[in-house]
N, C-alpha and C positions, 0 to 999 in steps of 0.2 A: 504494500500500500504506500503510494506516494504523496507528498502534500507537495502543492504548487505555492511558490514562494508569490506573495504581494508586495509588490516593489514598493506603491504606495506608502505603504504603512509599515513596512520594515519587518512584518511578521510574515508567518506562514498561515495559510488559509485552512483550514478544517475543512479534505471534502466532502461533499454530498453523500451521506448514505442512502442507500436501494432502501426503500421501507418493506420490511418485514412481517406479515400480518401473522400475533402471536396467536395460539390454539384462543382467548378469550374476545379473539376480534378487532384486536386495534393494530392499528398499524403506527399510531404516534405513542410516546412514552411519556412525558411529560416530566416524570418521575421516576428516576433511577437509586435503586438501593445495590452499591457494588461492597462486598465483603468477603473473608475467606470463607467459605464452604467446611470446612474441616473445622473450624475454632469460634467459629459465630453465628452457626444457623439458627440454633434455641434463642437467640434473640432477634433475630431479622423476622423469625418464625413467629413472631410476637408482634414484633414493630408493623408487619406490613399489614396484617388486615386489620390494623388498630386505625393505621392512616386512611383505611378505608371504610371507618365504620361511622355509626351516628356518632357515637362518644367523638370522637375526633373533630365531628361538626359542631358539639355543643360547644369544645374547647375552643375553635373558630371562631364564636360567638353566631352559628348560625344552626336554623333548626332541620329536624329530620325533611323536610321537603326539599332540602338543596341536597341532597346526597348525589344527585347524577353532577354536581357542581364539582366534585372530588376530580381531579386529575387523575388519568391513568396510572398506576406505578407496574413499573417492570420491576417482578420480582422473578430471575431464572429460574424457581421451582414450579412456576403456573406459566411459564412465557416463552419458556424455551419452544422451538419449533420441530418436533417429529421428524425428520428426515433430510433437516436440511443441516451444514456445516453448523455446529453452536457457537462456536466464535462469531460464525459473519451476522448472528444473530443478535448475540448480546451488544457488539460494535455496534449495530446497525438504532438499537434500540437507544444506546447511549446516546450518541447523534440527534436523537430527536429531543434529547432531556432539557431541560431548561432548570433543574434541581436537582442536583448530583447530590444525593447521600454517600460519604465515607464512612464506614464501619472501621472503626481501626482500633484495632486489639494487642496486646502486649504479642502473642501466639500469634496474628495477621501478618505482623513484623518480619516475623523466624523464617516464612519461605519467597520474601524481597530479595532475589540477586540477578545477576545479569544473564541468567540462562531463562528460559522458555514461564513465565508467571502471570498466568490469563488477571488472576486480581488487579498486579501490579500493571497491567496494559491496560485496565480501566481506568487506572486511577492517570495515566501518564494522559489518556485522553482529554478524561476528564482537566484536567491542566489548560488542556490547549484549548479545550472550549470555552472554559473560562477569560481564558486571556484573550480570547477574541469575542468575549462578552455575549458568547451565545448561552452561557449558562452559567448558574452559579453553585458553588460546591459547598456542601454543608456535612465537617468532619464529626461525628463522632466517638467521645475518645473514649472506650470500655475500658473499667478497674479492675482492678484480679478482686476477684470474692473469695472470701475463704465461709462456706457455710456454716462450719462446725465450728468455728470461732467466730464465725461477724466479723471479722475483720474485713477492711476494705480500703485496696491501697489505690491511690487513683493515677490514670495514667500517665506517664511519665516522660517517658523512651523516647525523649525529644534529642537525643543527640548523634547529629549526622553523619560520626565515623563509623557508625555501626553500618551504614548504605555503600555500596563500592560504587567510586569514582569513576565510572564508564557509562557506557549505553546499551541498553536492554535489548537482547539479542531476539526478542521474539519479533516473529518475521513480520505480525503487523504493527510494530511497535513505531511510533511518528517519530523516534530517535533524532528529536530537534534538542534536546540537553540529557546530561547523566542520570542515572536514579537515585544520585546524591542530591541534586541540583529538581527534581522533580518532589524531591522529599523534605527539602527548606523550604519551596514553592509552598507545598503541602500545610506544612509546620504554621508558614507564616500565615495564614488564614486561622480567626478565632474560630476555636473548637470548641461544643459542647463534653465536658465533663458527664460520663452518664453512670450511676450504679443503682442498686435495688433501691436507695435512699432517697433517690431525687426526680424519681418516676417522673411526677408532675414539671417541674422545673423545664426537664431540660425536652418535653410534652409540648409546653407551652412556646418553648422556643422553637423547635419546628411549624407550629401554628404561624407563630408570627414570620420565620421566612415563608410560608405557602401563602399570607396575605402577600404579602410584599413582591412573590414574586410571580403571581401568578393572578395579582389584585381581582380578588374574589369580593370583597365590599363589593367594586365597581359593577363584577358581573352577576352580585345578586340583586343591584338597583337596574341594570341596564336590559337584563336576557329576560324573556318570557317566564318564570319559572312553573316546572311538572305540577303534574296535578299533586296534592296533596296525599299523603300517606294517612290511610285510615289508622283512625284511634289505638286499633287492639294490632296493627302490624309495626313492626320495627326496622321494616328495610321497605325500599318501593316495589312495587310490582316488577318485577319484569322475571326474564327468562335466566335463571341462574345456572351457568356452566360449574362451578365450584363453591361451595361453603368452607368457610372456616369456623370450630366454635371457641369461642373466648370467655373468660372470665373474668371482668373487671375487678378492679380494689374493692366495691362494694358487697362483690361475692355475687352479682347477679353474671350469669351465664345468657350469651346471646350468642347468635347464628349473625356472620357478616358473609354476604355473599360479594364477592371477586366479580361479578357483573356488576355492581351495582356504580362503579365508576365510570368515568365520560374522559375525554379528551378536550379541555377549554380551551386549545393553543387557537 
C-alpha cells in the first residue's frame, strides 16, 4: 500500500479505502475500537455494546428514541467479513473512522516490534488520519488489577526506549516514521486513565468526545427523529442481526442489539 505525497501541504495523503460492507450492513465505520485481541477482549467485550446501548444515550444526555442516532462502531468480533482478506477489512473500516479508540494495555505493549503487528498497523494508521485531521484518536490507558488484593496500579509505560527505532515491516504498514516516533505521537495525545474505579468518569469522557465529534446536539435539533420506542420496549424496533446481554452497575440486565446503530457521517 502506497501513500501519495501532497506537495501542498508537506504531508502524505491517506488513500481512499474500497468500502467494505460488514456481515451487520454498513459499509461506513464511524467508530473504531483497535486493541490487542489476546490481552483486552473482556473489556472491549464490554465497552462496545455499552456505546451502543440506551444507557450510553442517557449519558449523552439524550433519550431512548435517538438510538438509531449512535454511530456505527467496528468492532472485528461482529465486523469482520467471511471470506474476504481480514486485514483489507479492518484497514478499510478504519479509513472511514472519524473516532479512533486506542485500547492500550500494559500486555498491548509486549507484542509492539518491527516485524508483522496487525494492532500496531492500526494504530500507525490511525496517526496518519489524524494528522490529516480526518479523524480523531481517543487513547485509553488500562491499569493492571490485581482482584485478590484490589490493588490497582494505573498505566504507566510511557517511556519510549522500550519501542525500536525503525519502521514496521508489515507490508501495509504507511512507514512514513519509526514505531518509536508513532509511539510519542501516540503518548503525546491526552489519555483516558480507565480501571474498575472510575467506570463513570472516564464513560462520561467518551460521551463528551462523541458530542464533539460527531455533534449529535446539532443532529438531534436538525434530522427528522424515528418514531418513538414504546413504553415496555428498551431498544427500537427493527430487524436484529446480533444481541449482546449486559448488566449495568445497577444490577438490571438488558439485551443491546448490534442493529440498533446508524451511520450519521
Amino acid at each position: 500500500m502506497s501513500i501519495d505525497a501532497d506537495p501542498s501541504s508537506g504531508q502524505s495523503a491517506v488513500p481512499p479505502a474500497t468500502p467494505v460492507k460488514c456481515p451487520l450492513g454498513y459499509d461506513q465505520h464511524p467508530v473504531f475500537i483497535s486493541y490487542r485481541v489476546s490481552s483486552d477482549s473482556s473489556f472491549v467485550e464490554k465497552l462496545a455494546p455499552y456505546l451502543q446501548s440506551v444507557w450510553f444515550l442517557k449519558k449523552l444526555g439524550l433519550g431512548p428514541e435517538h438510538i438509531s442516532l449512535l454511530p456505527h462502531i467496528f468492532f472485528d468480533k461482529y465486523c469482520l467479513v467471511g471470506g474476504t482478506l481480514w486485514e483489507d477489512s479492518f484497514l478499510a473500516a478504519l479509513k472511514t473512522s472519524k473516532l479512533i479508540i486506542l485500547v492500550i494495555s500494559p500486555d498491548a505493549l509486549v507484542g509492539i516490534n518491527s516485524t508483522r503487528d496487525n494492532m500496531f498497523l492500526e494504530w500507525e494508521w490511525a496517526v496518519e488520519l489524524q494528522q490529516q485531521g480526518q479523524a480523531r484518536i481517543m487513547p485509553l490507558l488500562l491499569a493492571t488489577e490485581d482482584p485478590s488484593s484490589g490493588s490497582i496500579q494505573p498505566f504507566s509505560l510511557f517511556q519510549l526506549d522500550r519501542f525500536p527505532d525503525e519502521l514496521h515491516q508489515h507490508p501495509e504498514s504507511p512507514k512514513q516514521r519509526t514505531i518509536r516516533e508513532t509511539m510519542r505521537m501516540i503518548f503525546a495525545i491526552q489519555g483516558l486513565q480507565v480501571n474498575s474505579s472510575n467506570t463513570e468518569q472516564y464513560r462520561s469522557a467518551i460521551a463528551d468526545a462523541y458530542m464533539q465529534v460527531f455533534d449529535l446536539a446539532h443532529l438531534v435539533k436538525s434530522r427528522p427523529l424515528p418514531s418513538l420506542i414504546a413504553k415496555d420496549q428498551r431498544v427500537a424496533r427493527t430487524s436484529v442481526s446480533k444481541t449482546i446481554s449486559r448488566t449495568d452497575e445497577d444490577g438490571t440486565t438488558i439485551e443491546v442489539s448490534t442493529k440498533l446503530s446508524c451511520n450519521v457521517m
